[in-house]
ROKE-142634 format. One record per residue (C-alpha): residue in three letters; x, y, z. Coordinates in steps of 0.02 Angstrom, whole numbers. Layout:
   res     east    north       up
   ALA        X        Y        Z
...
This chain:
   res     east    north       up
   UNK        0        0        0
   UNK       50      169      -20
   UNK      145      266      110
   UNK      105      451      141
   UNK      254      552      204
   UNK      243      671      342
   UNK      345      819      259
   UNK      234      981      229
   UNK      200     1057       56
   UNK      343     1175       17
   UNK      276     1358       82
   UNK      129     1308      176
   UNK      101     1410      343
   UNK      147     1308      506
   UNK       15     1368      597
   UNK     -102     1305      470
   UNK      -28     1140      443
   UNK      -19     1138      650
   UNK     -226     1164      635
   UNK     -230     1023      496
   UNK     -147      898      589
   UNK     -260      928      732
   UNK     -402      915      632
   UNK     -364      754      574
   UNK     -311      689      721
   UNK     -487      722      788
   UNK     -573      648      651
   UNK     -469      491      665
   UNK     -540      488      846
   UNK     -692      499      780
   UNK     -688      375      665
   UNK     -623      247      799
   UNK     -779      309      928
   UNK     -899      270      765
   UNK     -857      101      720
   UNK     -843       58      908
   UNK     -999      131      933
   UNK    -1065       17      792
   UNK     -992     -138      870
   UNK     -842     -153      760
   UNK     -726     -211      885
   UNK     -852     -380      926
   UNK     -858     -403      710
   UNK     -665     -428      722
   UNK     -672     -539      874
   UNK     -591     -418      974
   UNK     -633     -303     1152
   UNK     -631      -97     1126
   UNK     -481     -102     1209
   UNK     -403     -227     1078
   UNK     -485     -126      934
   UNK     -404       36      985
   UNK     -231      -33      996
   UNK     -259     -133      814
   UNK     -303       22      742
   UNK     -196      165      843
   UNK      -46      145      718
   UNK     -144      229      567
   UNK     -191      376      703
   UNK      -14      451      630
   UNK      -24      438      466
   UNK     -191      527      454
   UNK     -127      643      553
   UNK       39      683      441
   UNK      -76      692      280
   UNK     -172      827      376
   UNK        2      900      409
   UNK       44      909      224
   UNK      -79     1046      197
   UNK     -135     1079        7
   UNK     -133      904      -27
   UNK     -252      858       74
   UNK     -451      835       -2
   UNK     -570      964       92
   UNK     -696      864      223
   UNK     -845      911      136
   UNK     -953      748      141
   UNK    -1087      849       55
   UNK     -981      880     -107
   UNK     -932      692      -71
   UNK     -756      740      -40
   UNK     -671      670      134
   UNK     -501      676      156
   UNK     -470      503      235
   UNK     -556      337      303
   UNK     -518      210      413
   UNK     -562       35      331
   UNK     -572     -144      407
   UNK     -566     -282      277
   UNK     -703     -407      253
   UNK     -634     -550      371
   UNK     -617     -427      512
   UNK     -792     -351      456
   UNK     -916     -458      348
   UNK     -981     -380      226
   UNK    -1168     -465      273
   UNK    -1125     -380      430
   UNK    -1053     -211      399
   UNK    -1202     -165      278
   UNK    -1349     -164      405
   UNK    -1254      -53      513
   UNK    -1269       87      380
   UNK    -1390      232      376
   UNK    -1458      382      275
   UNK    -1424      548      335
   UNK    -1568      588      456
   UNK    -1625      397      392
   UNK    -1670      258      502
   UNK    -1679       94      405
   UNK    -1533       -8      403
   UNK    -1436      -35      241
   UNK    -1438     -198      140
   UNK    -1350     -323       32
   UNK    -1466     -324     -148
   UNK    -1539     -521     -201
   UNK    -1459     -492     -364
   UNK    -1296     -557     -275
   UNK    -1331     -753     -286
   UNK    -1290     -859     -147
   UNK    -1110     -864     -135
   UNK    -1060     -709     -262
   UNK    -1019     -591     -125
   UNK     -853     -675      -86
   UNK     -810     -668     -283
   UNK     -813     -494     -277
   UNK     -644     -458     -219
   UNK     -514     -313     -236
   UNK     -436     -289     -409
   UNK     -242     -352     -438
   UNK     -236     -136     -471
   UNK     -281      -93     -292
   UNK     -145     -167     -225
   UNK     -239     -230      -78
   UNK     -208     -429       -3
   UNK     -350     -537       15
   UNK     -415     -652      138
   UNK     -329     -681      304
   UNK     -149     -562      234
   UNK     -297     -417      249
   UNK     -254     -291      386
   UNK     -346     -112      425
   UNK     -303       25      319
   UNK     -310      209      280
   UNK     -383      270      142
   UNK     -346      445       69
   UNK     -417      603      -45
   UNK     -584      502      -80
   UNK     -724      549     -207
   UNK     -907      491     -230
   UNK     -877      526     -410
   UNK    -1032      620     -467
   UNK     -942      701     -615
   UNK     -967      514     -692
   UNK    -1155      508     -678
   UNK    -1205      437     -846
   UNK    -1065      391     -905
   UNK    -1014      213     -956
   UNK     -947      124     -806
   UNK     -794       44     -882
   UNK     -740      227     -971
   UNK     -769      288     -812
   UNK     -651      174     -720
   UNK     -522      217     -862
   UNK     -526      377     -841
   UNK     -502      372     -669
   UNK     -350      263     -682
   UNK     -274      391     -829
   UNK     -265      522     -681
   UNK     -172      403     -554
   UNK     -316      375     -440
   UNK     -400      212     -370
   UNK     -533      142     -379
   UNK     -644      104     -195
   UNK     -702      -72     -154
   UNK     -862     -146      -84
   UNK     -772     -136       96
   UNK     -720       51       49
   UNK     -893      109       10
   UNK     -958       27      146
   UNK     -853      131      269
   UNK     -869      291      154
   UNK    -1053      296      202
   UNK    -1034      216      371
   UNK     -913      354      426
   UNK     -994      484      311
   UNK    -1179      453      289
   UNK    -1202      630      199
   UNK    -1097      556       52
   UNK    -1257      447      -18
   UNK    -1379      555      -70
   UNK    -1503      543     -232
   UNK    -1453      551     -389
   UNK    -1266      571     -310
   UNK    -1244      366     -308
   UNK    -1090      262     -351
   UNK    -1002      123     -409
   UNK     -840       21     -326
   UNK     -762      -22     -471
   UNK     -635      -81     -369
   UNK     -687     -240     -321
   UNK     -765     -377     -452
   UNK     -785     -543     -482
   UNK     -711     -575     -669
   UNK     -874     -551     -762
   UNK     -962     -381     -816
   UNK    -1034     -350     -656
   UNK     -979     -177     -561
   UNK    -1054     -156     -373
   UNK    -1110        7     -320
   UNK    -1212       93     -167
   UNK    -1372      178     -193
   UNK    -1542      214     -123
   UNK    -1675       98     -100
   UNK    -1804       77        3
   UNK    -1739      247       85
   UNK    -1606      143      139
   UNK    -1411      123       66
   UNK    -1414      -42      -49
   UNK    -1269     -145      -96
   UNK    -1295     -196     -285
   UNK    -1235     -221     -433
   UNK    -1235     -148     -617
   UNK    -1174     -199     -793
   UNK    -1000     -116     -825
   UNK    -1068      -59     -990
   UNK    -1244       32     -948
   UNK    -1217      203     -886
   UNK    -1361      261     -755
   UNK    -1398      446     -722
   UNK    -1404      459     -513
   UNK    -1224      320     -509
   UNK    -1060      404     -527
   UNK     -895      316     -500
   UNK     -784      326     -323
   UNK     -624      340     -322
   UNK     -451      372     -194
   UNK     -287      471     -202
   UNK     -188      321     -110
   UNK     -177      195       41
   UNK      -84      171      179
   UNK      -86       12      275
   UNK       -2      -84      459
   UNK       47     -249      445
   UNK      -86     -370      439
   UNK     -114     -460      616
   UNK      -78     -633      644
């Protein structure tokens, strides 16, 4: 995974970095109080306690991307622009079990996994050789930084999209990415601002995305080469990861 250094942007005021880093270190609190609050640590098999200290390593890094200054992506989870997330990978958090556990802004049904996925397709959808990311039990938590919804890509062809998006040097997010996009920023999914995690897939044509259904968030799935209106494409600046536990 990608490394993010800790060196400020050439010129940028100290006392402004100073307020960045603070920032950030804050909103990694946050982040940690969140999926605790959600009953992350019992997903993973672990105590609070135990979930802190898995996760307290990454507390730097986000704080020495807020320290590089104009780097950074603007929090603005309306725009669907946030300038980092904590992720747990799917066999620390199940997928099955992350999903419920998300919510519209202001909504109160929980989120769900669509019936389009067949039994047993979930686990076929998996992160792309391009990510970078390990699979299976080599997974460890993980930052991830300068992250778009992708609106600018409503109605246009999935797969272009996903070209694009790699022509720039960015990356595309997962299903376990989304997932904690909206979990952490529930602002982000809004109508007609959907997206698709062209990240993860499962060698056919299929491309998962979040949207609304149901006034709930919904895990499904389009055709890479049918474009949709309200479903842009998500994307990342980089990751940053610890070593995977044991």
């Amino acid at each position: 995974m990608t490394s993010v250094s800790a060196v400020s942007a050439p010129g940028a005021d100290r006392a402004g970095a100073d307020g960045d880093a603070g920032a950030a270190g804050a909103e990694f609190d946050r982040q940690v109080r969140t999926l605790t609050g959600l009953g992350y640590p019992a997903l993973a098999g672990l105590t609070s306690e135990e979930f802190a200290a898995l996760v307290a390593p990454l507390r730097a890094r986000a704080v020495a991307h807020g320290a590089a200054g104009g780097r950074q992506q603007p929090c603005d989870p309306e725009s669907g622009r946030v300038p980092f997330l904590l992720v747990l990978p799917r066999n620390l958090a199940p997928i099955e079990e992350t999903m419920p556990r998300t919510l519209l802004h202001r909504g109160s049904r929980p989120g769900f996994v669509d019936r389009s996925f067949e039994p047993g397709s979930l686990e076929r959808f998996v992160a792309t050789p391009e990510t970078g990311l390990p699979h299976g039990r080599a997974a460890g938590v993980y930052l991830l930084f300068d992250v778009e919804r992708g609106e600018e890509f409503c109605g246009a062809v999935p797969h272009e999209a996903m070209d694009t998006i790699a022509r720039r040097g960015r990356t595309l997010l997962t299903i376990e990415e989304g997932i904690a996009l909206i979990t952490l920023f529930p602002r982000v999914l809004v109508k007609n601002k959907c997206f698709s995690l062209g990240g993860s897939r499962s060698g056919d044509r299929r491309v998962p995305a979040l949207w609304i259904s149901q006034k709930a968030p919904k895990l499904g799935w389009c055709w890479q080469g049918n474009p949709h209106t309200w479903l842009g494409m998500a994307s990342a600046g980089a990751r940053s990861g610890t070593e995977p536990q044991p």
